[in-house]
N, C-alpha and C positions, 0 to 999 in steps of 0.2 A: 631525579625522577625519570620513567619511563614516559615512551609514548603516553600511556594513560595511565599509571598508576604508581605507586610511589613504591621509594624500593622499600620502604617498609611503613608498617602502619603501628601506632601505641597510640590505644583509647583507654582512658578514664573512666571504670564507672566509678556503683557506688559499692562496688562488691570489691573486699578485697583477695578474694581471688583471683592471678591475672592467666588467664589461659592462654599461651607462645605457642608459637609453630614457626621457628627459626629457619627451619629445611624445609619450608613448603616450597620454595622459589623455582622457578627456571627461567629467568630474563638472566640473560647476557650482555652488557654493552658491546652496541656495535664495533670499537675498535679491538677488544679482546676476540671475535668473532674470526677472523682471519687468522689467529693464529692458533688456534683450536683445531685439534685433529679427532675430537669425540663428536661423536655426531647428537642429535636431538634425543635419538630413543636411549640410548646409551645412557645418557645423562639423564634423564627423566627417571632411568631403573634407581639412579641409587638418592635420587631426590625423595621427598614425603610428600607426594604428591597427596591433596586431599583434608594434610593435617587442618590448613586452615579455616575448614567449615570446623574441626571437633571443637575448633577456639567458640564459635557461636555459643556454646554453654555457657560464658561469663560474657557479660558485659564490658570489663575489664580485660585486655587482652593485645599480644604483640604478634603483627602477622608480618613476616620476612619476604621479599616478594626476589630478591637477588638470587640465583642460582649459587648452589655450595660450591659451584665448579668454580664461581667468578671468585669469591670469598666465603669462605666458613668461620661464622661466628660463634661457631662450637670447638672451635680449635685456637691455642693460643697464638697470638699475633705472629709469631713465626713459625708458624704452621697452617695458617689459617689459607693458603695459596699452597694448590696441590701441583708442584713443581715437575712431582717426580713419580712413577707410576706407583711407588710403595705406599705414598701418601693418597692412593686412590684406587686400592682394592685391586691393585694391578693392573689396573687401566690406564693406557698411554693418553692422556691430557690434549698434552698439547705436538706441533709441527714441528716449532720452535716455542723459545720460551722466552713468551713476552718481554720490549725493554725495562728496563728498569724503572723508568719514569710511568710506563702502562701500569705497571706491577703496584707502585706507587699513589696509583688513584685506587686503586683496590684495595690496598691499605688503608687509606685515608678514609674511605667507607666502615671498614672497621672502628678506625677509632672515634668515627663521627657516628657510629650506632651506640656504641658503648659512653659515650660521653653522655649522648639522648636518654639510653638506660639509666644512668646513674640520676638522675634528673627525674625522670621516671618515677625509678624504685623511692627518691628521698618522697615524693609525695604520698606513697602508700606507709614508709615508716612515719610520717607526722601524722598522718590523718587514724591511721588505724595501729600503728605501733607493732603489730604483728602480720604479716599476711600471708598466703599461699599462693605460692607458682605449681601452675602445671607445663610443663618443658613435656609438650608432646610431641611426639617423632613416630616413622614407623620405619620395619624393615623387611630384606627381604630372606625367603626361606625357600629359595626355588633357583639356588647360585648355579647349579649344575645345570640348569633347562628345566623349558616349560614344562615338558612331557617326561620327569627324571623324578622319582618319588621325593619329596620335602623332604628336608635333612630334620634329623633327630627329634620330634617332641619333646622327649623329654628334658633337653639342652634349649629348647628355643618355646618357650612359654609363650601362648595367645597375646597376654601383657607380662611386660617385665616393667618391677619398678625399680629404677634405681635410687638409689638414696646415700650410696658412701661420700658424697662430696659435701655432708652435711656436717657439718662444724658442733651441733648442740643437738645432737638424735636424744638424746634425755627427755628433752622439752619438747621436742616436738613427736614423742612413739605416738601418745593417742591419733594423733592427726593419719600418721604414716601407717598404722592399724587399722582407722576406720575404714580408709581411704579402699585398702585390700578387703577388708569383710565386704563390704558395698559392694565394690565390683563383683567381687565372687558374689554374691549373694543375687547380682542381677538374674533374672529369668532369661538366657540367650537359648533363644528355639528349644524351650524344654530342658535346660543343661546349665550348668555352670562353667563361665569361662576360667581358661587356665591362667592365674593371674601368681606371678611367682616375684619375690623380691630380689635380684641383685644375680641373675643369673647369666644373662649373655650381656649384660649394658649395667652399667654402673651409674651412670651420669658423667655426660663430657664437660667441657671447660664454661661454656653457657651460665651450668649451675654452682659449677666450681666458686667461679666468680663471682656470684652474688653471694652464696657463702661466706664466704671470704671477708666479703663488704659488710655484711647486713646477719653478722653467726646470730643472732638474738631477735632478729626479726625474722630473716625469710627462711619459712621453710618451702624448698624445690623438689618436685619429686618428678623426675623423670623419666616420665609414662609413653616407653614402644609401645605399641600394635603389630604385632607378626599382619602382614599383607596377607590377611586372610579375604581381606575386603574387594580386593582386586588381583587384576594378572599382573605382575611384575615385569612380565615380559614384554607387554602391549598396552600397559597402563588402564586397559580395561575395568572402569570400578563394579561391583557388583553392589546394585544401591540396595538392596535388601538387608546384605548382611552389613554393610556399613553404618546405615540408618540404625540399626539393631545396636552396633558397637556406641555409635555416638548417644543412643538412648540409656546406655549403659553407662558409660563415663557421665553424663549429665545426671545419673540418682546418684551419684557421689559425692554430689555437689551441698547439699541438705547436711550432709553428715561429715563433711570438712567444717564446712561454714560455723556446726554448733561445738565440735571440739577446737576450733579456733576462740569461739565467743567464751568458752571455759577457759582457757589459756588464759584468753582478754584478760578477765574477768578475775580471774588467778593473778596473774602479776599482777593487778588493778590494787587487792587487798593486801598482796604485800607490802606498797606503798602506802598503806595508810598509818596512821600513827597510831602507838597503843595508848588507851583512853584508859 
């Protein structure tokens, strides 16, 4: 745990939809602190800062409070500690590179989240036998500088979802369908956002994993936001258009929930015997 808050938070509800924001974090522990050569703002750019209010749309929901710089739980276990600048957008890390045994406890946080997860996710396969993750993240599109025009629209969609890390995409197209008409279909200031499948993000190891575990219950769709909401540079949020985004993602939620309950309800009848 942090001074005040934990390094990560999984709540229960009764929905099972669970809305994640893995990269919200920027806590540090103090002893990884001295041997860090990224400063605050640096780290902040390529963090999601923010994601964890879009979690407020589900009652159900995993909010990451640990910076990605300390660990990434979106990377597998030997990868998950950005060593080396390649592993970090080209950004030099660290001064020196922590001992072994510091390294060590950052590991150990790893595998004491994902043990929590597993634990987690089995009470949403017993209680509801199928559910939905939203794995929200966001990125940035202003790598060049603040005052440098945005790189490419047409390569870096408002929402990208990814979804190849899905084991059983058969079973679950209506859900990953609905999911994109909704969004597009929101009212944002007059306009339709640009909500594209599988264009600059795929889905990282997060969702891989629960795949993996759970090919027949979870479907994960892992929902960027282009940082349209804020400056990237300065972390400045612009609460207008963000409030807008999050009102957006949340009519989504009505029209997951009822192609899940036909899923349900679908393998419910299979199960039954012929009379």
């Amino acid at each position: 745990m942090t001074e005040n808050i934990p390094l990560w938070i999984m709540e229960k509800g009764e929905t099972p939809l669970i809305a994640t924001a893995i990269h919200n974090g920027h806590y540090v522990r103090e002893e990884l602190k001295k041997y860090m050569l990224i400063d605050e703002k640096d780290r902040l750019r390529e963090e999601d800062p923010y994601t964890a209010e879009f979690t407020e749309i589900s009652d159900s929901k995993i909010v990451v409070n640990i910076s990605r710089f300390e660990v990434d739980f979106n990377r597998p276990k030997e990868k998950a500690i950005y060593l080396k600048p390649e592993d970090a957008w080209g950004l030099k890390v660290w001064k020196e590179i922590p001992p072994k045994e510091v390294i060590e406890r950052s590991l150990k946080e790893y595998e004491f989240f994902y043990k929590e997860l597993t634990q987690f996710l089995n009470q949403f396969k017993k209680e509801f036998g199928v559910f939905v993750v939203y794995d929200i993240h966001s990125y940035n599109h202003r790598r060049k500088g603040k005052d440098v025009p945005p790189e490419d629209p047409e390569k870096n969609p408002e929402i990208n979802v990814g979804t190849r890390t899905m084991k059983n995409r058969e079973k679950f197209q209506p859900i990953i369908d609905r999911f994109i008409k909704d969004m597009r279909s929101y009212n944002f200031f007059g306009r339709s956002l640009d909500v594209r499948e599988n264009v600059r993000f795929f889905g990282g190891y997060f969702p891989k994993w629960i795949h993996e575990r759970y090919p027949d219950n979870a479907c994960v769709l892992s929902i960027e936001f282009k940082k349209i909401f804020m400056d990237e540079w300065t972390g400045e949020i612009y609460p207008e258009i963000f409030e807008e985004l999050k009102k957006a993602l949340k009519s989504t939620v009505p029209g997951v929930l009822e192609e899940l309950k036909k899923l349900r309800e679908n393998v419910w009848s299979t199960c039954l015997p012929n009379l």
